[in-house]
N, C-alpha and C positions, 0 to 999 in steps of 0.2 A: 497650507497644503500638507504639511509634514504633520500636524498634527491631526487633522484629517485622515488621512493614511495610516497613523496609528491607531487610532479609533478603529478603521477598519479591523487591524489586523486583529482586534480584540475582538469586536464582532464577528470574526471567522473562528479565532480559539474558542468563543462560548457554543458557536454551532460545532465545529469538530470535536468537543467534548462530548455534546450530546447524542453527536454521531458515534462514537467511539465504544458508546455502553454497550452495544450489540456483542463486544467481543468476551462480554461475561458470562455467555453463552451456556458456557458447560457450569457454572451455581445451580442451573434448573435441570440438569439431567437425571440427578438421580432423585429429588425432591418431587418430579413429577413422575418418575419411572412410582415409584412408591406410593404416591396418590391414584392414579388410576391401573396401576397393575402394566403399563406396557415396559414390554423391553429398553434398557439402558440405549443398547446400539441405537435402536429405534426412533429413540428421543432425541438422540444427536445426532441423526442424520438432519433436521431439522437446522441445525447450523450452519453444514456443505450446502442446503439448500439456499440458506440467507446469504452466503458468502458468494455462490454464482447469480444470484438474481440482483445481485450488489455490483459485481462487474459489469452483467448484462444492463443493465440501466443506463452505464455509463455509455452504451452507443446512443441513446437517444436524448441525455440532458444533453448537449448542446441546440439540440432542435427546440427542446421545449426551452430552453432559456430565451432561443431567440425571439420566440411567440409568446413568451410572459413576459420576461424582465426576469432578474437574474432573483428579487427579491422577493417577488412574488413566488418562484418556482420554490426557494427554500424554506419561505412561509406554508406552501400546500405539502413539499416536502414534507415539514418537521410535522404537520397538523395529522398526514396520511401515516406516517411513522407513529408518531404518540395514537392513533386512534387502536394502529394493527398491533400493535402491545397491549392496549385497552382491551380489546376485545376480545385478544389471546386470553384474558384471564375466566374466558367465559366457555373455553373448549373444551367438549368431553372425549374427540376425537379423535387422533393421529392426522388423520386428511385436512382438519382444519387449523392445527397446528401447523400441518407444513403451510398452508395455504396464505394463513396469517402470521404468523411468527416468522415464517419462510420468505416464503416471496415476495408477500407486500412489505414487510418490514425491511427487507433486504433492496427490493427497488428504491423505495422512499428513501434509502440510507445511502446509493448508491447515487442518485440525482441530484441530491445536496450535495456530497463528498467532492466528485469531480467539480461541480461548478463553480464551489467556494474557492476552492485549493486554485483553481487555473485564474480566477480573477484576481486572486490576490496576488499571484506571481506575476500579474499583468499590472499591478501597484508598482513594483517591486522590481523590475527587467534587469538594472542592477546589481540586485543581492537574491537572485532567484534560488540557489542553492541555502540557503539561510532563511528565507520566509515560506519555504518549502518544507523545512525543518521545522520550522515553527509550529505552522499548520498539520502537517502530518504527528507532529509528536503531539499536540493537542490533540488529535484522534485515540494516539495511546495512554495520554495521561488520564480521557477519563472514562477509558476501560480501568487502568491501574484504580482510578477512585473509586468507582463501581463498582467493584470486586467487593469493596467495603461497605457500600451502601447496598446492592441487591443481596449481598449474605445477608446485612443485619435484619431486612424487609423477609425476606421467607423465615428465617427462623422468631420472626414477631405475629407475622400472618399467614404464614405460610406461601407456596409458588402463586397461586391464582391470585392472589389479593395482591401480591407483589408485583404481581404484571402489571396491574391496576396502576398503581405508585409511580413505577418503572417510567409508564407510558406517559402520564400527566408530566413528569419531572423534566421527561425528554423534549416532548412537545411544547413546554415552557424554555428548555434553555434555548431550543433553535430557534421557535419561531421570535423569542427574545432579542437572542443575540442577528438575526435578521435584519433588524430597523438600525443596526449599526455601518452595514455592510452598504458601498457604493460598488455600482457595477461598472468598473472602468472602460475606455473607450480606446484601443490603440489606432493608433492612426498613422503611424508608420515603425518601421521595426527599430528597438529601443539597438544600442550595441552591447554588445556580451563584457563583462567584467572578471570574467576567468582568464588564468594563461594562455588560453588557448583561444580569446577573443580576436585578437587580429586576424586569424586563420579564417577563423567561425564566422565573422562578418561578410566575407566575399562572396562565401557558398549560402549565405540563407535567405531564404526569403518566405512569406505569407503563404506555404503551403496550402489547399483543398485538401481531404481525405483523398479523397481520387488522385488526386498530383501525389500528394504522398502515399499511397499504396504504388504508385507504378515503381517507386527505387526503391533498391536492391536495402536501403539502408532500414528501411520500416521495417523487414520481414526479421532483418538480422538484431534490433532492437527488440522484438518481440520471442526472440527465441532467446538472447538475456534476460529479457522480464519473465520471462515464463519459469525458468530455471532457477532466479531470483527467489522467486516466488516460491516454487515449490519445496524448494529447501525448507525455509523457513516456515512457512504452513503445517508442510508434514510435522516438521518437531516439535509446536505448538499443539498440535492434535494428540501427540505422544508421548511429548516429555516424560510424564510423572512412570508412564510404564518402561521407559530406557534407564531409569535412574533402580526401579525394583529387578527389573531383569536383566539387565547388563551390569549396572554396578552394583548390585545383591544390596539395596538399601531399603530398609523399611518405609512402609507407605508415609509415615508422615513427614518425613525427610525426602524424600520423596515430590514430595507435594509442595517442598519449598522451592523447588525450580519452577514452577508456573509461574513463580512469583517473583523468580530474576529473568525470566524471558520476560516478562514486562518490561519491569526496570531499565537491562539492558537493549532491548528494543526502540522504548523510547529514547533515552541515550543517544542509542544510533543515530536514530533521527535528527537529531539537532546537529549532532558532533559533527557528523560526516556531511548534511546540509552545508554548513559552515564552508565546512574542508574543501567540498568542491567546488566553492567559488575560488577558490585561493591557489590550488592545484590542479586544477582542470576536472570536470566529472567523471570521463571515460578511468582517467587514472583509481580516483575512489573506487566503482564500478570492479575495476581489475583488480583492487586490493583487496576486497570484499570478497570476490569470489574465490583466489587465492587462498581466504586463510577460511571462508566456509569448505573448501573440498579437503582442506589438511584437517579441519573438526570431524568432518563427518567421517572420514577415514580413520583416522583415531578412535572418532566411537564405532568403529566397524572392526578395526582389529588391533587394538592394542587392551591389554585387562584394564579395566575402570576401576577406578578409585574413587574417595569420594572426591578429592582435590582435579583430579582429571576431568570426570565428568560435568561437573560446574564449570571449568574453566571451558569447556567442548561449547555446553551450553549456551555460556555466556555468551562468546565468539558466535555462534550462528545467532545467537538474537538479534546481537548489536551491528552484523553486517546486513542482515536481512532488514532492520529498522534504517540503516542507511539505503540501501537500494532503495525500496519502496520511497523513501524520500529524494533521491538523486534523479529518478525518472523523470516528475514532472519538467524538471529543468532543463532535461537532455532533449525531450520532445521538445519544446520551447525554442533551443538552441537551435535544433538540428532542422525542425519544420517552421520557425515563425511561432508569434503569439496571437498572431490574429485567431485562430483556427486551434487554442490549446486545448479547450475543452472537446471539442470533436477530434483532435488528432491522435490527444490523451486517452481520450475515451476506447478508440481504436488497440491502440498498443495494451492497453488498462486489461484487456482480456486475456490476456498472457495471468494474468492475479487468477480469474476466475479459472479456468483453465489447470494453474497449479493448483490450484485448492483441492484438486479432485484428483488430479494423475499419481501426487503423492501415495493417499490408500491405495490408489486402483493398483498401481505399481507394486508395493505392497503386497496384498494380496493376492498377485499374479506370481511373484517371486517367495510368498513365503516366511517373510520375516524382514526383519530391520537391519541384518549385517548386509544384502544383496542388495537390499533400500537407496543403504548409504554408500553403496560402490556404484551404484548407477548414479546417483543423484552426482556423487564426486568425477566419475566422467562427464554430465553434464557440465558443472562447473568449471571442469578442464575447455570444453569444447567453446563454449560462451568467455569464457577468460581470451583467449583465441581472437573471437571475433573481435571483445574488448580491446584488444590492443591494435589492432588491424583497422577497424572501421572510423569515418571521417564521415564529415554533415555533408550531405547531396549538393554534388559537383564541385566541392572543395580539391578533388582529385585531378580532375579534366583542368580544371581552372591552373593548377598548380603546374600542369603538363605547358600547357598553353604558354603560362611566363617562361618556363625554361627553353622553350623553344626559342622565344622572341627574342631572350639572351642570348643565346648563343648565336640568331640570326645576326642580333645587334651590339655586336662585342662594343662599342662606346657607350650603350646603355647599361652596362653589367660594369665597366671601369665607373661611369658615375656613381 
């Protein structure tokens, strides 16, 4: 069985690798801004677009997993992903770029994503923060790789033919690593392995989406992810221009922070996966956001260096790489695992959602120092809830025994 399960987890790392390359997104901005004459901005809206049709998916793979099989889904996944990259290579258009490089590549990316990640943490009930970690940092290690492989592809053939390459490679490692993968079956709810498992067992149970939108605790878990989220996105999108304009560094220095928001991103993801099985999640969660709102305040008004900046960076990748990996657990914990993937999928839109508020914010206020004051009361506000919030009806439950203690003072002496 154990070696089983590991099998799996490998068949999930080869599909989240494949999954992952979408976020080398910006190698073809200016490669194709240059081939057909369109605007740089233009090209990269193309990304926001893959990144919400990637959330957006995630309300509907749990449905379609339930009417394929979990195997099937990531085999038409990977097949409808590697075609929209194929095809991408064949556009003369803007419209069809977002079309196909956008949407479809971003759905197909977004259906596999969720469904792998929540079955395998259904392997796993466990070491959920840790095989959360796995999976999600296997999302980032093979973007980190493909950075290397889609560079060396356009400067050998340039963007269109690279797409070509891109797409075949992709649609080989998922639907590949697919025949690895078993779709687990819970059949009643595993018990939590964090600190905070005795607590967590009382108040949980096999959530619906509907049962879990009715509590107070869904909405407040999504305005953490959301703020999670955008943090980390926005500086992702702008790194290389905070390092030329706030810390007065030349572009190609510059451009070695893309390159440790990787790094440290993934990082994150394992490290802090880890950590919150061991320390409870919520707490990670509140650590994370803590020392992303002292970064981004930092890079909002303290003079940059180059040792500050990197070190600023760093700190938002690497907690941003944790959140986005501590979520799946927290849904899991808080709602049951029967129902991961549709519960995840739900809150998962808090991702799509920051992807976009970050510029819109942005460019409503002006610049990047107003940016990072909003975003840092954000993560004041959500640090808050982090510490305050507990898994549905852990509270009531918790009233109820003190009551009966003190009704039954020989019960509280045993």
């Amino acid at each position: 069985m154990k070696m089983n399960r590991w099998l799996i987890v490998l068949g999930t790392i080869i599909v989240q690798m494949g999954l992952g390359t979408i976020y080398t997104w910006s190698l073809f901005n200016q490669p194709l801004s240059d081939r057909f004459g369109w605007d740089v901005s233009s090209v990269a809206i193309t990304f926001s677009i893959t990144s919400f049709a990637l959330a957006f998916a995630t309300l509907f793979a749990g449905r379609l997993q339930e009417r394929w099989g979990l195997r099937r889904l990531i085999r038409v996944a990977g097949v409808v992903l590697g075609l929209g990259l194929v095809l991408s290579s064949q556009v003369s258009s803007l419209t069809l770029l977002y079309i196909l490089a956008g949407f479809v590549v971003g759905f197909a990316d977004g259906t596999a994503y969720i469904t792998s990640l929540s079955n395998l943490i259904k392997w796993f009930p466990e070491r959920k923060g840790l095989i959360s970690g796995i999976s999600v940092g296997a999302f980032g290690t093979g973007s980190l790789l493909f950075k290397y492989v889609n560079s060396a592809l356009i400067s050998a053939v340039g963007p269109a033919q690279a797409f070509m390459y891109w797409g075949m490679i992709v649609l080989v490692l998922i639907v590949g690593g697919s025949f690895l993968i078993r779709e687990a079956v819970v059949r009643e709810q595993a018990p939590a392995s964090s600190t905070e498992g005795a607590k967590k067992q009382e108040a949980r149970q096999d959530y619906t989406v509907k049962e879990m939108l009715r509590t107070k605790e869904a909405y407040m878990l999504f305005v953490i992810f959301f703020t999670a989220c955008m943090s980390g996105l926005y500086l992702i999108g702008i790194v290389k221009d905070i390092g030329v304009q706030l810390a007065g560094l030349n572009v190609a220095t510059a451009a070695n922070a893309v390159a440790m928001v990787a790094i440290f991103n993934t990082a994150g993801r394992i490290i802090l996966g880890a950590l919150s099985d061991k320390v409870g999640r919520m707490k990670v969660i509140a650590g994370a956001l803590l020392v992303t709102a002292v970064a981004v305040m930092t890079l909002s008004l303290v003079p940059l260096s180059f040792g500050i900046f990197f070190a600023c960076v760093a700190a938002i990748a690497f907690c941003f790489g944790g959140n986005i990996t501590v979520f799946p657990a927290i849904v899991a914990d808080y709602f049951g695992l029967k129902n991961q993937s549709k519960n995840y999928g739900v809150i998962y839109q808090g991702f799509g959602f920051g992807a976009l508020a970050g510029s819109f914010i942005s460019a409503l206020l002006g610049g990047f120092h107003l940016t990072f004051i909003v975003i840092a009361v954000l993560c004041a506000v959500s640090l808050l809830l982090a510490l305050i919030i507990t898994p549905p009806g852990q509270g009531r439950r918790t009233r109820q025994r003190e009551q009966q203690m003190n009704l039954n003072p020989s019960s509280r002496a045993s």
